[in-house]
C-alpha positions in Angstrom: 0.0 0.0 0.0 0.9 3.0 -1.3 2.4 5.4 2.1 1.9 9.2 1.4 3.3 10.2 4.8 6.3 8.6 4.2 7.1 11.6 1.3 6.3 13.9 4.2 10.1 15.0 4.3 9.9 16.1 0.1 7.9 18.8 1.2 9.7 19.4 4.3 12.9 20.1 2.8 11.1 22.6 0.4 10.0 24.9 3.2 14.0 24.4 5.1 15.7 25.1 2.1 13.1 28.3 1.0 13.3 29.5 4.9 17.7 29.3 4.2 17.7 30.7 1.0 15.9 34.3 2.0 17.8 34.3 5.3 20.1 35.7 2.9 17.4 38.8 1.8 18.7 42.0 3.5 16.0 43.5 6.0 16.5 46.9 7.6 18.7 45.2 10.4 22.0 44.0 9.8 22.1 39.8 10.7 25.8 37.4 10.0 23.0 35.8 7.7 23.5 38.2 5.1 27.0 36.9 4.7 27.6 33.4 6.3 26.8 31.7 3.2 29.3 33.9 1.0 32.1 31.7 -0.5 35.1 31.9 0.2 38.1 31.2 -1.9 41.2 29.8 0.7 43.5 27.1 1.1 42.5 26.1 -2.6 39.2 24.9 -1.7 35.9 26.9 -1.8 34.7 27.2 1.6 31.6 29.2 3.7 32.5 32.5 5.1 31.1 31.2 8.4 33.4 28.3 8.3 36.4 31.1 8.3 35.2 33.3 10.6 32.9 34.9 13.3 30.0 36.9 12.4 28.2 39.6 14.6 26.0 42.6 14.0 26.6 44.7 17.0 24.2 47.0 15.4 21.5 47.2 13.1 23.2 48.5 10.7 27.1 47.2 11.2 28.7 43.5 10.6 32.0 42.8 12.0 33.8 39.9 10.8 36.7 38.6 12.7 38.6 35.6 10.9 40.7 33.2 12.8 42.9 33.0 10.5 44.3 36.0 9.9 46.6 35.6 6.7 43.1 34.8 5.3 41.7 38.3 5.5 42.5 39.2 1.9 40.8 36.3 0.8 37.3 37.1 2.8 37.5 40.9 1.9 37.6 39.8 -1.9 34.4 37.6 -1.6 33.0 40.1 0.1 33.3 42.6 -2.6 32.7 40.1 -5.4 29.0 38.9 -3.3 27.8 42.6 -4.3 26.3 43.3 -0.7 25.5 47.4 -1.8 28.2 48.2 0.2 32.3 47.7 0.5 33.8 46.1 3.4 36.4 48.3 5.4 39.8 46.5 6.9 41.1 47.6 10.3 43.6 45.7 11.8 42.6 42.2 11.6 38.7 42.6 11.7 36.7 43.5 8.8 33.6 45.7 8.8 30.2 46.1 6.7 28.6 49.6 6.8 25.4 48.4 5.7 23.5 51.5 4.0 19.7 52.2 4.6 17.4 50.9 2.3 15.5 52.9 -0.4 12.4 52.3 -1.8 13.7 51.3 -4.6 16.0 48.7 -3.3 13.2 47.6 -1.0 11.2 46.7 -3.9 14.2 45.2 -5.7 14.6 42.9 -2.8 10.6 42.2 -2.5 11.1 41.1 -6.2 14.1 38.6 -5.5 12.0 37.4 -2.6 8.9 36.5 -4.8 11.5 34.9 -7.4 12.6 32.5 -4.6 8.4 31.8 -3.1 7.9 30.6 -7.3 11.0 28.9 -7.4 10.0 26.8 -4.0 6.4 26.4 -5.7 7.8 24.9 -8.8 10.2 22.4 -6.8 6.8 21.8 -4.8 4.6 21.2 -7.7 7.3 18.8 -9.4 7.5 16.8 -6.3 3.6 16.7 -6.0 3.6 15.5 -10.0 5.9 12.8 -9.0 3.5 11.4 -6.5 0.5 11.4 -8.5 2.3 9.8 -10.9 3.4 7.0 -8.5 -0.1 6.6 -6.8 -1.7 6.0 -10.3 1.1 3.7 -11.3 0.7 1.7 -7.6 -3.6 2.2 -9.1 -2.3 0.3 -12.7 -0.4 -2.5 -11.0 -3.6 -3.6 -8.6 -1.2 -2.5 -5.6 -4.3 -0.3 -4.5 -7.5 0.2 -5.3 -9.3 2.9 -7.7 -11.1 4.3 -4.5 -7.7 4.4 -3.0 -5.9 6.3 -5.7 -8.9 8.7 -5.3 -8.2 9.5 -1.2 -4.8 9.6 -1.5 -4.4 12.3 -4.5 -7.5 14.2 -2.8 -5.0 13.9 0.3 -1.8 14.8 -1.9 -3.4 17.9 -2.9 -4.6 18.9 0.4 -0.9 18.3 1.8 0.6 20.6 -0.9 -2.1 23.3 -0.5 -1.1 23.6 3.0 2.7 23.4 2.0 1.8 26.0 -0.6 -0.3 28.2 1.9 2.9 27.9 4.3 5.0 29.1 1.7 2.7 32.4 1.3 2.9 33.0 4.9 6.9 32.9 5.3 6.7 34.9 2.3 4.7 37.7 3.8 6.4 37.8 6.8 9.7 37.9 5.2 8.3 40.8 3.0 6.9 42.3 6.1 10.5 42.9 7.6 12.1 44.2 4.4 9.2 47.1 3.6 9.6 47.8 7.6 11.3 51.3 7.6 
């Protein structure tokens, strides 16, 4: 018998992955989120940023990024430019600060537009991975593994689960757009 629970986690890693990717979304506070993904080119491998180093925002407005290794720092301050933050990092000693400006209208609605880019693109995954399943409940329905009544519950079950995945989706969205229209 055909389990739809047991593709519970499909969905699951939708929402976790679409909750890490606009972590990354500036919102008028500063957060190490906005940078702890950043790669960083160093001892000839590609690593995270917050592999390298620690990340604080002692303000809402300021992050200060302290690598421990500190021959590294020419490394982290060149991702840093390369990422295209809206901002250039500033050296002192062997700490490296982000001056993060304030946002404008019109980067606010920039960044609402990358954030909506990101809600389709976790749709899309989410609508593949419902496709897959109806494909395999009606396969399970071809080879007598379940009944046609059965196919019937668990598609009208399928598309209740990705409604509320979907729905769930729409809330983190607003939320998320919430914070970056916040002035």
């Amino acid at each position: 018998m055909f389990e739809l629970s047991s593709k519970e986690s499909e969905f699951l890693k939708v929402i976790e992955k679409l909750k890490s990717n606009i972590q990354s979304i500036r919102t008028n506070r500063s957060s190490a989120n906005l940078v702890s993904g950043i790669m960083v080119n160093v001892y000839e491998t590609r690593t995270p940023l917050e592999q390298l180093a620690s990340i604080s925002a002692p303000d809402p407005r300021t992050l200060v990024i302290q690598p421990w290794d500190k021959s590294i720092l020419k490394d982290i301050e060149s991702a840093l430019v390369s990422a295209n933050l809206g901002t250039m990092p500033t050296v002192k000693e062997d700490t490296i600060f982000i001056n993060l400006p304030p946002l404008n209208e019109e980067m606010r609605k920039k960044l609402v537009k990358i954030l909506n880019e990101k809600l389709e693109e976790a749709k899309v995954v989410l609508r593949n991975i419902r496709d897959e399943i109806r494909a395999e409940i009606i396969k399970e329905e071809k080879n007598k593994a379940i009944t046609e009544d059965d196919k019937y519950s668990l598609l009208e079950s399928l598309d209740e689960k990705v409604f509320k995945y979907k729905e769930e989706i729409s809330l983190i969205g607003e939320r998320k757009e919430k914070e970056i229209m916040t002035i």
